[in-house]
Structures are given as structure tokens and as C-alpha cells.
C-alpha positions in Angstrom: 91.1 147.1 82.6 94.2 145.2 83.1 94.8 144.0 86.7 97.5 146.8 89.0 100.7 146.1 90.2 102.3 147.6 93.1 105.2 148.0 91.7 106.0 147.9 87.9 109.9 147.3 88.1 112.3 147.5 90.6 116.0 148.4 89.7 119.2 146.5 91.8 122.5 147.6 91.0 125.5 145.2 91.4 128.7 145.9 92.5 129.6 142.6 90.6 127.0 141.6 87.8 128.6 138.3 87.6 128.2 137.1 90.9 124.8 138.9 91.3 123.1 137.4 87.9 124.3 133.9 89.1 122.7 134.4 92.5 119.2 135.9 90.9 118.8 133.8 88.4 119.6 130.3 90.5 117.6 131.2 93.2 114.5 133.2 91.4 114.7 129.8 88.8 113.7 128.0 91.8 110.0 130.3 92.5 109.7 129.8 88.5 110.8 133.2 87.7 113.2 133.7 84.8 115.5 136.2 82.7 113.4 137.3 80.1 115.9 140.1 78.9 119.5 140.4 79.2 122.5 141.5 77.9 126.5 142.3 79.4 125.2 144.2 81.9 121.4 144.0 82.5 119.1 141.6 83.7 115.5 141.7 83.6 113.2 138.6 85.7 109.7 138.1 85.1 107.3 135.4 85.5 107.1 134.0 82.3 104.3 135.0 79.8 104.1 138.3 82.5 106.7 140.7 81.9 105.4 143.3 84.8 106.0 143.4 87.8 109.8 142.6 87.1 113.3 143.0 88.8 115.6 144.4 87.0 119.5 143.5 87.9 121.7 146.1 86.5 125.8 146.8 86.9 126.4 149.6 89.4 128.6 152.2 87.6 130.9 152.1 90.9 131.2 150.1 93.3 129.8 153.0 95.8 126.5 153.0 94.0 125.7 149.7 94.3 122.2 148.8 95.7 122.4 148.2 99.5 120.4 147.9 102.4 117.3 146.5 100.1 114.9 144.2 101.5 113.2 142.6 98.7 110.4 139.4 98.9 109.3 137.4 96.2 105.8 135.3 96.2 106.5 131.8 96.4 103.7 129.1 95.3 104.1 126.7 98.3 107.1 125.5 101.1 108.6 123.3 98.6 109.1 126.8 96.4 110.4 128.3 99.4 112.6 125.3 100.2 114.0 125.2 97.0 114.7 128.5 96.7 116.9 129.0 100.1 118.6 125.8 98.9 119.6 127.7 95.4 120.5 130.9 96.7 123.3 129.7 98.8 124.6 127.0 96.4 124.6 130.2 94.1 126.7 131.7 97.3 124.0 133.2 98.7 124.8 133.6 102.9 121.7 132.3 104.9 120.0 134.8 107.1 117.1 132.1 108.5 116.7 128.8 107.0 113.1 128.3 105.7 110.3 128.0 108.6 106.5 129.3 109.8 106.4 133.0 111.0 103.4 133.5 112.4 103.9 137.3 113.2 103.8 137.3 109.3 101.2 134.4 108.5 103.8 133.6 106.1 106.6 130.6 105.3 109.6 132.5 104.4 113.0 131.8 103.8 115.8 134.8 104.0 119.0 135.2 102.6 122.0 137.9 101.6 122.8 138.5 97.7 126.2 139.2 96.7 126.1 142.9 98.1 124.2 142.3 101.3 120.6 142.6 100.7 117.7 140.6 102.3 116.2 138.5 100.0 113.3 136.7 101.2 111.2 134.1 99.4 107.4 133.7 100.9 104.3 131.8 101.1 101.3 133.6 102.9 99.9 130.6 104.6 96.8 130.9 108.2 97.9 131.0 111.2 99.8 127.5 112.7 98.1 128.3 115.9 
């Protein structure tokens, strides 16, 4: 039996796909996950050769509907992932919540940071306690 998933897919909707495809796919490049489907108005990210779990980026039919409020972390392979990511996601205009560091109420290395619409998107790195 194939291994589960917590999630399968996970649908964002953009108030403006532009702006939001640049962000996810600069800053999810950087945790080596990449669009493996996409056309004018969808966007689907995957690690490559898995297509599932996947985030799919989608145009919000109006700008009311768009996908806010979302916190959303991605598994990252080590601090220089996490690094790298926080570094991409606000040269793709990301705005920095907290710059890349230890949290050790999380036993994690994490990075957060606002997408075009507002939501916290945090890259990670479960790592033992510093302590």
C-alpha cells in the first residue's frame, strides 16, 4: 500500500494570480518544490517525481473570495532551505513576518512570511531541541 498523506491538495485562491504565482513559485523553487501543472489561471506545486500532497494556486473569481487568513508550512530539507526560501519570498515581494531562526517551542527552524493576500507562509526544518 502506497504511503498516506495528510492532506492530498490544498486549494489557494488569489486575488491576483500574477503576483501570487511569482511569489509561490520563487519561494517554493527554493525548498525544491516546483509547478508541475499550470495554465492562465491555475497553478499546481509538487515535489518533483511526487505529484500528491500538492498546493494548488488558483484565481479567486472576486477579489472577496480570495483565500485569507491561511497559515500554510512547507517541509524544508535543512536551514540553508529555510534560508533560502525567506530570502526568495520577499525578493518575490513577499513581506517578512520573522526572519529565519530556532524555535524551540516548535523543535523546528522556521522562517515566516506574508504572500500577496496576507497569508502566513512558513518554511520549516524539525530539528532537537537547542537546549
Amino acid at each position: 500500500m502506497a504511503a498516506r498523506h495528510l492532506f492530498h491538495h490544498l486549494g489557494v485562491f488569489a486575488s491576483d494570480f500574477s503576483a501570487s504565482e511569482s511569489f509561490y513559485t520563487k519561494a517554493l523553487a527554493a525548498l525544491g518544490i516546483e509547478a508541475g501543472y499550470r495554465t492562465e489561471t491555475i497553478a499546481e506545486y509538487w515535489i518533483p517525481g511526487q505529484n500528491t500532497p500538492s498546493l494548488s494556486l488558483e484565481t479567486a473569481e472576486a477579489r472577496a473570495d480570495a483565500t485569507r487568513g491561511l497559515h500554510i508550512a512547507f517541509e524544508a530539507t535543512g536551514r540553508g532551505a529555510v534560508d533560502a526560501f525567506f530570502a526568495a519570498a520577499i525578493d518575490a515581494g513577499g513581506t517578512p513576518r520573522h526572519e529565519p531562526r530556532y524555535w524551540p517551542d516548535y523543535g523546528a527552524y522556521a522562517a515566516f512570511v506574508s504572500d500577496p493576500d496576507g497569508n502566513n507562509v512558513e518554511a520549516l526544518v524539525k530539528e532537537p531541541d537547542e537546549s
